[in-house]
C-alpha positions as CSV (number, residue, x, y, z in Angstrom):
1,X,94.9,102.3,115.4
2,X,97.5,104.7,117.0
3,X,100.2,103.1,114.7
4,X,98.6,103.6,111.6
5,X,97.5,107.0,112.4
6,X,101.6,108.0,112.9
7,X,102.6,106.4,109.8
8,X,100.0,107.8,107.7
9,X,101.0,111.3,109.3
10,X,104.7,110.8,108.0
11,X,103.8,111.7,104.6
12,X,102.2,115.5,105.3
13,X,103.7,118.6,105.1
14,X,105.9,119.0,107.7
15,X,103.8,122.3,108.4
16,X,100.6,120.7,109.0
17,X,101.1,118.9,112.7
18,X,98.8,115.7,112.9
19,X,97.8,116.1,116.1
20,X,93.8,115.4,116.1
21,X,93.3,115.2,112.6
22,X,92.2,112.2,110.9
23,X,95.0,110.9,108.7
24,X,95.1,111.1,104.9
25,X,93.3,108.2,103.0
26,X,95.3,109.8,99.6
27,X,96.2,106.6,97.3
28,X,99.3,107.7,96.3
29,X,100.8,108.0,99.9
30,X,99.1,104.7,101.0
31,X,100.7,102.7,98.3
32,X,104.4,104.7,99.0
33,X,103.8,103.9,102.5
34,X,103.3,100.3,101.5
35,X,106.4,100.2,99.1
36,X,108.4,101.7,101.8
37,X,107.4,98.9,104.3
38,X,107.6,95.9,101.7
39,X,110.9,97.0,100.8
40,X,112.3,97.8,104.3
41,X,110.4,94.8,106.2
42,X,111.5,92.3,102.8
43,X,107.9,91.7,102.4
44,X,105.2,91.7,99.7
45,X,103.3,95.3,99.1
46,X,100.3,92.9,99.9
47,X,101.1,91.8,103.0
48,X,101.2,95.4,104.3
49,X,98.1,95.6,105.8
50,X,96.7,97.5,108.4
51,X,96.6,94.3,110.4
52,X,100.5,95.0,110.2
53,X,102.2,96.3,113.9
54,X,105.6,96.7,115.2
55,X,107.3,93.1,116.3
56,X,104.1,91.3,114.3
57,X,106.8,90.0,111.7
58,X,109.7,89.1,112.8
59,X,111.6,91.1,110.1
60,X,110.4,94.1,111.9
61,X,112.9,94.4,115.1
62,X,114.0,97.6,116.8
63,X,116.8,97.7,114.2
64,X,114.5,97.6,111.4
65,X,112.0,99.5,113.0
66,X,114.6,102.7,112.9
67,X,115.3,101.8,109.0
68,X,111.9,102.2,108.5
69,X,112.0,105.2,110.1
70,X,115.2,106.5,108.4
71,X,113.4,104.9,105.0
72,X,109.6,107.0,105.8
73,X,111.6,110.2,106.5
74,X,113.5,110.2,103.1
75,X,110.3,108.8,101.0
76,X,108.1,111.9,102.7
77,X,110.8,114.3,103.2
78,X,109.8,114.5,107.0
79,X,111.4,114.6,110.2
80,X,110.1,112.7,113.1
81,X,110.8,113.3,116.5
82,X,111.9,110.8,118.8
83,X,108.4,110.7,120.8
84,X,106.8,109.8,117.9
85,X,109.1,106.6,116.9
């Protein structure tokens, strides 16, 4: 799932580029990812699944969809570029 595989990138070092590599399974990030989408989406951790896609809620709008953004950069201390929102 393309989707997934971005937001799982979010939390690497912004020196290692993501690219073609299989995202992290780390439990740590996985659960921050999940508190990050809970909290910005107004959702329960447990319904962040990977089932979970953009406009599949409908919390999760193009507004929301750039506070999640804004919310995953500060979390992971990352930048992402605009072709990958």
């Amino acid at each position: 799932m393309f989707e997934r595989h971005l937001l799982l990138c979010t939390f690497r070092s912004q020196a290692t580029a993501c690219g073609d590599e299989e995202p992290t399974d780390d439990p740590m990030s996985q659960e921050r990812l999940r508190v990050v989408f809970a909290r910005m989406l107004g959702l329960s951790p447990e319904e962040i699944t990977d089932a979970l896609a953009y406009r599949s809620v409908l919390q999760w709008d193009s507004v929301s969809h750039m506070a999640l953004v804004a919310a995953l950069e500060d979390e992971f201390d990352v930048m992402l570029e605009t072709e990958e929102v």
